[in-house]
N, C-alpha and C positions, 0 to 999 in steps of 0.2 A: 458573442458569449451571452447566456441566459444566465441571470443572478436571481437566485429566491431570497430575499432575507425572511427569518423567521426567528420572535421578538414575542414575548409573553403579552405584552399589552404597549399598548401605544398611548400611552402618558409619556407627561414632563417629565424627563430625568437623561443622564448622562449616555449610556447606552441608547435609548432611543433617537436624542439629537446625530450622534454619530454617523448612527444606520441611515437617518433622512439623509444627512449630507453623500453618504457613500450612494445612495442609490438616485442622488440627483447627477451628482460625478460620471457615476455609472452609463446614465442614460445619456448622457451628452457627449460620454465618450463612445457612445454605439450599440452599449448593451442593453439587451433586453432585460427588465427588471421588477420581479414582483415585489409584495410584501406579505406577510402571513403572520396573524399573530393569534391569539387564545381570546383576549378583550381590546375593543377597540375605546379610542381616546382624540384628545386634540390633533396627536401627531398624523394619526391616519385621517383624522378632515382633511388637513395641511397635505396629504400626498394625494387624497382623493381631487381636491381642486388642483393641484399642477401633472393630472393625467395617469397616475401610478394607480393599478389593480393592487386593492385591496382584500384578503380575504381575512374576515373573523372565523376562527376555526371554532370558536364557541369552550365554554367551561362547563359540561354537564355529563354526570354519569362516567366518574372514573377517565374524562378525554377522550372514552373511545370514539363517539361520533367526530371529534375532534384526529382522532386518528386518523378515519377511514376519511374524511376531507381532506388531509395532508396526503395522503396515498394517493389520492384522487387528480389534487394539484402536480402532484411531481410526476405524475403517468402524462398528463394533458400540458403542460408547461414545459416539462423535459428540461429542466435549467441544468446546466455545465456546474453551474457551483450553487450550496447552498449554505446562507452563511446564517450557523445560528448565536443567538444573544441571552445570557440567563439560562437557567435549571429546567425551564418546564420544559420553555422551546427546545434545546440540547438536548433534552432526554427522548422526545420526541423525534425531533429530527434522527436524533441516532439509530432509532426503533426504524424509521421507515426508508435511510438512505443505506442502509448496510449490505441490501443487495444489491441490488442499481450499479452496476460498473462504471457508468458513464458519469457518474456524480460523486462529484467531490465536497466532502463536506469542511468548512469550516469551522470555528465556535471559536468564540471570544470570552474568556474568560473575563468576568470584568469584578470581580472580587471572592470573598471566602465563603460564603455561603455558607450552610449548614454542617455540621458531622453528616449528617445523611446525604447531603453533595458529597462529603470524601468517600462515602461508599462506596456510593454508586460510580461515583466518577473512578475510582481504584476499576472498575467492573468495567465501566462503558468507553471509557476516555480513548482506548485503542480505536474505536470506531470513526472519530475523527481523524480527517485527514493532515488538518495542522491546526495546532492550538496559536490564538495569539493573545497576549498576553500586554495590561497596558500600563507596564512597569518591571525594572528588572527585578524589583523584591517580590513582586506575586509569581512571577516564574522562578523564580528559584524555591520560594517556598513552596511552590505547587509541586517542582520537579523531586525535593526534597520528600513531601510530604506523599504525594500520590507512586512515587517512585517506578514508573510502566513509559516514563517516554522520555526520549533522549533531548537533552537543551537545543540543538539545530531541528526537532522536528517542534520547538515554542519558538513561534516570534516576536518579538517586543516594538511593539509600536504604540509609542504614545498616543492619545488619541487628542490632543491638542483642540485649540479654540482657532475660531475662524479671526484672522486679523481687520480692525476697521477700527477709522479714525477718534481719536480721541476726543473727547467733550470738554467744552472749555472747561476750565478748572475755576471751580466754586470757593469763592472766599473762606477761607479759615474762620468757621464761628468758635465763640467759648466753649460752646459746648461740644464734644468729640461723637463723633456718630462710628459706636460701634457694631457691625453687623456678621453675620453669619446664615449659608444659604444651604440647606441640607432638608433630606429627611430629619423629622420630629420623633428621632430613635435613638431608646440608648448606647449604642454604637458609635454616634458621631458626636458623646462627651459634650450636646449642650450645656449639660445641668451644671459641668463644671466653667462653662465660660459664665453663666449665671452667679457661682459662684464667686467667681475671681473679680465679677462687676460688682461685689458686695463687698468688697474689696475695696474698688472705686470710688465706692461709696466712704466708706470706712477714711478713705484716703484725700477726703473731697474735693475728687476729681471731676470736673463735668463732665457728664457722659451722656448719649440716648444707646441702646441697646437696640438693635432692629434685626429681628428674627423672620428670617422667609421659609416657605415650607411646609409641607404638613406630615402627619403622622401620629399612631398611636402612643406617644409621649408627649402630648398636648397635654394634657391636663395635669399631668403629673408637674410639666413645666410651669405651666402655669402657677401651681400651691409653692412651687419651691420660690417663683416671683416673689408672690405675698408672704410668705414663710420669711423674706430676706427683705421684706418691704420696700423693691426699689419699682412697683408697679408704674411708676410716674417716669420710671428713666426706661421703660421696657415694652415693646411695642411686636407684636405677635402678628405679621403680613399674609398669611396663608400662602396659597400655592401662586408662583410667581411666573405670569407670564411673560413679562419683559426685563429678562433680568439684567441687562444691562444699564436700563433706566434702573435697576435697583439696587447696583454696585458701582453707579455712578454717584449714587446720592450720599455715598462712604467715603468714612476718613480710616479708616483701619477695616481691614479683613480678616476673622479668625476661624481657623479650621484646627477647633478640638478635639479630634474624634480618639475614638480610642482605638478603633483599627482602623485602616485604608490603603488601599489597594493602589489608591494615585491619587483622587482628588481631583474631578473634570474642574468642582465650584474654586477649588486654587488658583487652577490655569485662568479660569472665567475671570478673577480678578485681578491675577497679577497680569492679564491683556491690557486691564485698566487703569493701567499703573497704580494701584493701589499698594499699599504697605500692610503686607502679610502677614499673620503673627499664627506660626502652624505648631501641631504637637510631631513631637519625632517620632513617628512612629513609622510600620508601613514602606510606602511608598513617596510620601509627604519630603522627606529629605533628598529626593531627584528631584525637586520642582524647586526646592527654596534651601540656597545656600546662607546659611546663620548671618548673619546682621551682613551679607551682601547682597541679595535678591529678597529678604524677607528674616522674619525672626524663628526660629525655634524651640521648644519649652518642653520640659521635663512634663509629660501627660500624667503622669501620680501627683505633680505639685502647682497646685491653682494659687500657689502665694506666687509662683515664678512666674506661672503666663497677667498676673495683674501687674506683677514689677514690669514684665514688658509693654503692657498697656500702658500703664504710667509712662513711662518713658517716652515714649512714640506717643501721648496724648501730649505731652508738655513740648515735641522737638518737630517743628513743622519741616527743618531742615533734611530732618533724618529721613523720615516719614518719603519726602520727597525724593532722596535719592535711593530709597530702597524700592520706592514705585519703578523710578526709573530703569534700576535696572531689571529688575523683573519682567518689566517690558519689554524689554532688549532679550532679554532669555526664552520670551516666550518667541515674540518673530523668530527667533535663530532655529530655537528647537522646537520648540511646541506649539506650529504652526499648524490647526486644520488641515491646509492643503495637503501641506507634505503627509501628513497621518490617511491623509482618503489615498492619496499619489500611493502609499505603499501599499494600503489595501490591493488596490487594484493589481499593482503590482504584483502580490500573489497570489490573486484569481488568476491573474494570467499565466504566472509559471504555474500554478497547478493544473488549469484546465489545457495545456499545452502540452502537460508533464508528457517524461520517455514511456512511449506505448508500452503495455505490461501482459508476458500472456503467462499464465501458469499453466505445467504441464502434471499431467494424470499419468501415472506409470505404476500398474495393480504388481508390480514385482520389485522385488528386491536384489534382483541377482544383476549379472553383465552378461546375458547373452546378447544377440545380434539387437534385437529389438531395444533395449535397453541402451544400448551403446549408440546404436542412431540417435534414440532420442537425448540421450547425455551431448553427445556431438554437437547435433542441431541447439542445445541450450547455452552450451560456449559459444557455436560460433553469433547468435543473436546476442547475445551479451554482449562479446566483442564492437556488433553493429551499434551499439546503443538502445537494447533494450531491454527494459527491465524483465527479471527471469526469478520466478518462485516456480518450487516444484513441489508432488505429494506425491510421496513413493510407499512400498510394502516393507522398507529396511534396508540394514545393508546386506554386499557390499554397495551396491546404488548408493544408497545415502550417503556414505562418507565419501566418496569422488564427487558427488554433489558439491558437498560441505569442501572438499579440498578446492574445487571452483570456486568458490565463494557465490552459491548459487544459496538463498533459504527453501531449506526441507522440510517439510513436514511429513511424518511417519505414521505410517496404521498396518498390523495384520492383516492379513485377508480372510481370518478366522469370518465364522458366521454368512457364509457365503459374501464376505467382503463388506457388509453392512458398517463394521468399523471403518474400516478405507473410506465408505459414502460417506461416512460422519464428519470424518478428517479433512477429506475433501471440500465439503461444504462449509466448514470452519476455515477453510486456509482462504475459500474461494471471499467466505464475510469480509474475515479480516485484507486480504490483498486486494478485492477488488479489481482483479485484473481485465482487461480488454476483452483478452478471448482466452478459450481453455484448447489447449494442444493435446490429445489423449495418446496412449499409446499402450495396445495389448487387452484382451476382448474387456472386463471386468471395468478395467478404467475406460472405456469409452462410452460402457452403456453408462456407468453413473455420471460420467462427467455430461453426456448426452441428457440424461433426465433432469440433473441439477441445472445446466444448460439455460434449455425451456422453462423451468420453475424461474427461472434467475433473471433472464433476457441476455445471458451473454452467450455469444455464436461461439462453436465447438468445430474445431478439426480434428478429423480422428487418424489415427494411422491405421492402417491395415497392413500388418507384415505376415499373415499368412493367409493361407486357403479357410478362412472364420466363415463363421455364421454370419450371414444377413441383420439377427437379432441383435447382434451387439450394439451396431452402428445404426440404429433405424430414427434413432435421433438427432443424429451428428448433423453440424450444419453442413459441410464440407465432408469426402473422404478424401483421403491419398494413399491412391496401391502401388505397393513396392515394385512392381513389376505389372505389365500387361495382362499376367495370366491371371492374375490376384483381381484386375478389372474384371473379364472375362468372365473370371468366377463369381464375383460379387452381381455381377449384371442377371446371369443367368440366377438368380434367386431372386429376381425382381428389383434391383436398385438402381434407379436411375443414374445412367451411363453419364447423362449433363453433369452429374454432381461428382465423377466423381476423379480426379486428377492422378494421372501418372508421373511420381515423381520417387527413381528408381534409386535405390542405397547403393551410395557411395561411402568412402572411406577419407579421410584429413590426410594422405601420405602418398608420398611418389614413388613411383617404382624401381627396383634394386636391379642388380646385372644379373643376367640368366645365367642355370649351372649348364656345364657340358655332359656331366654325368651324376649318376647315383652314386648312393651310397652302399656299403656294405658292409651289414646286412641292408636289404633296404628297407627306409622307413617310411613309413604311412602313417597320416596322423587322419584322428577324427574328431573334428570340434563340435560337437554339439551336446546340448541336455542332452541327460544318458532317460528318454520317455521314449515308448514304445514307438511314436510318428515317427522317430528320428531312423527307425530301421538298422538298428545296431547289430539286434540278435544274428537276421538273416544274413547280414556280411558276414560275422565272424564266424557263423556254422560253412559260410562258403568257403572261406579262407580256411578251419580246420579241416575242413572236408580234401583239403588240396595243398596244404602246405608242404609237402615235401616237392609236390613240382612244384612251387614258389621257390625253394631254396630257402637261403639266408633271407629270415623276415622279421620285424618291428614293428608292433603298431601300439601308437601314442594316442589313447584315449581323453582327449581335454573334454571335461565336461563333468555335472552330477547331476541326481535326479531319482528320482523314483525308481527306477529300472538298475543300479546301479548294484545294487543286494544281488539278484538274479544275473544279470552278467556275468559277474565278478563269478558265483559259483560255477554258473557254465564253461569259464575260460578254466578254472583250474580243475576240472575235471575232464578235459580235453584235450584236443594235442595243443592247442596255444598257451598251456602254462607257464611255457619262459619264452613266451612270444608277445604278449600282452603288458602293459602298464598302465592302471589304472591312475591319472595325476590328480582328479578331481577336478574341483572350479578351480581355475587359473584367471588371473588378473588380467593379462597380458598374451595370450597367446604366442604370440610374435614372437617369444623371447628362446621358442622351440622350432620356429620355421628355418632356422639356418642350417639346423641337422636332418630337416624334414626332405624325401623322396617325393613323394604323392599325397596328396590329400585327398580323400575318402568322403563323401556325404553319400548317404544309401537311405534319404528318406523317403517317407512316404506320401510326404506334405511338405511343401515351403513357395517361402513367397520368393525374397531373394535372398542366395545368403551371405552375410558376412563375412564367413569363413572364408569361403572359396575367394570372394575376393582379396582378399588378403594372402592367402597362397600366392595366387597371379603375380601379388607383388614382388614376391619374393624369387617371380620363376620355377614355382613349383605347378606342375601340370595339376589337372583336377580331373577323378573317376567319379560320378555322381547320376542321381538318377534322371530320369528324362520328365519329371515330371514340376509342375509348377511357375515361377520363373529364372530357375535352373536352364534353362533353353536360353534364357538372354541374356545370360553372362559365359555359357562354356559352347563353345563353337566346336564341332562332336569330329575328332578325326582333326583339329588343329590343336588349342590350347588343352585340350582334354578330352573324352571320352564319355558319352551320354550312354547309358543301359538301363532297360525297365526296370525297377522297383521288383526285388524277388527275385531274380534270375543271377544265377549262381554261377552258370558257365559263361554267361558273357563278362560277371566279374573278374572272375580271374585271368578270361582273352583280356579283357583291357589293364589290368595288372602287367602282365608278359608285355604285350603290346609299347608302351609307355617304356617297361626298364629295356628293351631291346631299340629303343630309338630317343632315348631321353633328351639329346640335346635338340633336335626338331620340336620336342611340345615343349620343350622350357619356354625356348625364343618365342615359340610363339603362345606362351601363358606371358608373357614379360610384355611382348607388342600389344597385346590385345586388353591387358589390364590398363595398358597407358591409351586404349583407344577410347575405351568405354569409360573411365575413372574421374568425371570430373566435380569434384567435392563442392567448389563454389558456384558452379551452376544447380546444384542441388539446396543448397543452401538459396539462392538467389528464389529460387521458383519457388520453395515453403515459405518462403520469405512474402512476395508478392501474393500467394495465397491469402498470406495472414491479415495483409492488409485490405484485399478484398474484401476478408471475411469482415474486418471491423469498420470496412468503410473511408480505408483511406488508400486506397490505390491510386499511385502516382501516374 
């Protein structure tokens, strides 16, 4: 596993120590590990000398050179995860990993940040793959506040201190060493433990005050010293390289702040068994249980946190057993190791996560094409794989949505250009492995978005299409042989392109012995000119009185659907015809169904016909496509050219004068051909091909 961490600047502070330790963790447990940050500091000497690539992305000119090196890094490094820390890196990061399928991003929220972080982060926060969070109050405030992501997609991990042996314990002097290790900002309520030590004073209590840290409230700190004149008890350390030597040399630890997210410098010292005296605020109240691991203080009232100074200066007893147990609380829970052990932990479930492909489908209806690929998304789902789809509307969408499959929806107004839009917004936000397309529009955009993107494309091809759809697909798959054939012969490489022919989820029913009468023929298809509707039924009125008793059940809508309709009732099929429209279900008309009818003029393989079979209904259809590979001409049904009138109605007659011979054998021959999970199994092993994980 490749790990980038990316870190605004590599200074001393609580988020940076973490990151070192995760990416020394990292490396020891196998992984490859960069670091990337905006300004470099101590921390990045400290990785540069134990072997870790460093890169300074630089701070000039709006970031963008900073940009284009991050782009640069994650093309040529290729990390599995990249885990960002702070606002700049996060915003960044998010800008440059939102294409990239194969990268998964983290971000560690490590406190409140700005109004302008809630913006943004309300805007960007979906981009990350999982937020972790290092306290339960910052994630509920965050989930509360930001309200765009669910609490199991925040994780809560302490990020605890590394455990090591204690230092002998220092004689109790008269004088009390109060100290406190932070940023020199008004945030973390210095001014008021300055106060409360004037107090101390007031109270005359011995004290020294020992301040670590730096920050733009140095000076102001400082006049509030003199202002309270205890300059002689108050001692200003700057920025503190060994802090342990610096919370060693303490008899009380205070953590005033007025907000906090957790508190690394708490942990730091209740390791040390030091006796804590924190404001409630925050996160501070998970780390120090009131006068049993530490004290806690009303942050509005600096007369309460000096009473508890007093108190804990005058009781070396107390002092003692509140270190104790703090110490004991931090080994149990707030132990470094275990806080890196879960990190890693979820790099690994996420860069392992269930492989994701989302599918491209430029329609909204349930024809044949439609229906395979709805199929094919249950039965992967079923396998264990994650399943988003972008459709044109319903009814697709809501059988989507009844699978518990996520949809995203666009018209195909504008030559489909909304659909592209939709598409590439579903494809940011899911990140999926590979894109599955399905029907010409969605294959060429999912094709070009594809290549833009770096994720490999399967397209399906379900009819006699144009070349140009699919000229970017990584992968095709023709419904049928003929659909190879045809695509070959327009120059597409035959190596690319997989026969794997539509089947049906269902098993086959008992053959009939005879028709019905009247008898009925049904025809399933969009009522569009390929589908060759007109010329059947001008054949059919042309002849229906030698037909006799007849019914034909038009399943289907469509553009052509206005002009049928008046041809039939202007003809002699007026009370011979019914128009049902789109139907859900087909099926639910095949038990009164005779024959089924297909007279196009184009098709890859169809649906329909197979589903008759099922039912032991014979099929008359044309000879052209991959129609030859599913109806066996003179057994289960009846092959005649596209246009020809009089062999329509021979193979009408033909069929109801020998009905029980083509049932049995539409019934045998559906069950020869029909095998659903070998069809599944082979798009299956495609897919994996295509992303590079073929077993």
């Amino acid at each position: 596993m490749r790990i980038l961490q990316i870190i605004n600047a590599l200074t001393l502070g609580g988020a940076q120590f973490i990151m070192l330790d995760l990416a020394r963790q990292a490396r020891s447990n196998g992984c490859e590990v960069e670091v990337a940050c905006f300004r470099d500091g101590p921390i990045g000497k400290t990785l540069r000398q134990e072997g870790f690539t460093v890169h300074v992305l630089g701070e000039k000119v709006l970031d963008l050179p900073a940009f284009a090196r991050l782009i640069g890094i994650l093309s040529s490094f290729r990390p599995d995860i990249v885990h960002s820390h702070l606002f700049r890196a996060t915003f960044w990061a998010r800008i440059c990993c939102w294409l990239p399928p194969h990268i998964k991003l983290i971000t560690s929220i490590h406190g409140y940040e700005s109004e302008y972080f809630h913006y943004l982060e309300s805007l960007m926060n979906r981009l990350s793959d999982r937020l972790i969070f290092p306290s339960r109050f910052l994630r509920n405030w965050y989930v509360s506040r930001i309200r765009s992501r669910k609490s199991d997609e925040c994780s809560v991990i302490y990020p605890g201190v590394t455990i090591t042996p204690l230092s002998p314990t220092h004689e109790s002097a008269d004088v009390i060493k109060i100290g406190t290790l932070s940023r020199l900002h008004p945030v973390k309520g210095i001014d008021r433990l300055i106060n409360a030590c004037n107090l101390l004073k007031q109270r005359q209590v011995k004290f020294e005050l020992i301040i670590g840290g730096e920050g733009k409230h140095h000076q102001e700190l400082l006049e509030l010293v003199k202002k309270h004149r205890i300059e002689a008890h108050c001692r200003f350390c700057g920025e503190i390289s060994d802090r342990q030597s610096f919370l060693d040399a303490l008899d009380i630890f205070v953590a005033p702040s007025r907000q906090e997210a957790f508190g690394i410098n708490i942990c730091e010292a209740m390791e040390r068994g030091l006796a804590v005296v924190g404001a409630n605020v925050g996160g501070i109240p998970e780390l120090i249980e009131h006068n049993q691991t530490g004290m806690l203080f009303n942050p509005e009232n600096e007369d309460e946190l000096a009473g508890a100074l007093t108190m804990l200066a005058h009781n070396v007893a107390i002092r003692k057993t509140l270190g104790q147990n703090a110490r004991r609380k931090i080994e149990k829970i707030f132990n470094r190791k275990t806080a890196v052990d879960k990190h890693l932990a979820l790099f690994s479930q996420l860069s392992t996560k269930q492989r994701h492909a989302h599918f491209a489908v430029s329609s909204g209806e349930l024809g044949g094409g439609e229906r395979v690929a709805l199929g094919i998304m249950k039965a992967l789902k079923t396998r264990g794989w994650q399943i988003s789809a972008t459709c044109a509307g319903n009814p697709l969408a809501e059988a989507l949505k009844n699978a518990g499959i996520p949809v995203y929806t666009s018209n195909m107004r504008a030559g489909g250009l909304f659909f592209a839009l939709k598409l590439l917004f579903a494809m940011c936000v899911r990140k999926p492995d590979i894109l599955s397309s399905h029907l010409n529009r969605a294959s060429l955009f999912a094709g070009i978005l594809g290549k833009i993107i770096g994720t490999p494309v399967v397209s399906h091809i379900h009819g006699l299409n144009r070349k140009g759809y699919y000229r970017f697909s990584s992968y095709l798959v023709a419904v049928s042989h003929a659909v190879k054939e045809h695509m070959s012969k327009q120059g597409a490489r035959t190596d690319n392109i997989h026969v794997i022919a539509n089947q049906i989820d269902k098993t086959a029913l008992t053959h009939k012995t005879t028709h019905g009468n009247p008898l009925r023929i049904v025809i399933t298809a969009k009522l569009h000119k390929n589908k060759g509707h007109l010329w059947a039924l001008e054949a059919i009125a042309n002849n229906v009185e030698q037909l006799g008793k007849i019914r034909i059940e038009l399943l289907g809508d469509g553009p052509e659907r206005a002009s049928l309709e008046k041809y039939c009732n202007s003809s002699s099929l007026r009370e011979h015809v019914r128009f049902h429209g789109f139907v859900n279900d087909p099926e639910v008309f095949y038990h009164q169904i005779d024959i089924a009818l297909l007279p196009s003029l184009g098709e890859g393989i169809p649906l329909s016909l197979l589903e008759a079979m099922r039912w032991g209904i014979p099929c008359i259809a044309t000879n052209i496509g991959g129609i030859p590979e599913i109806i066996e001409h003179d057994k289960n049904g009846l092959l005649i050219e596209p246009g020809d009138a009089k062999a329509l109605i021979s193979a009408i007659l033909a069929i109801s004068s020998n009905y029980g011979r083509f049932s049995i054998a539409a019934t045998k021959h559906f069950t020869e051909i029909n095998n659903y999970s070998r069809m599944i199994d082979d798009f299956e092993k495609l897919l994996q091909k295509a992303i590079g994980t073929e077993v």
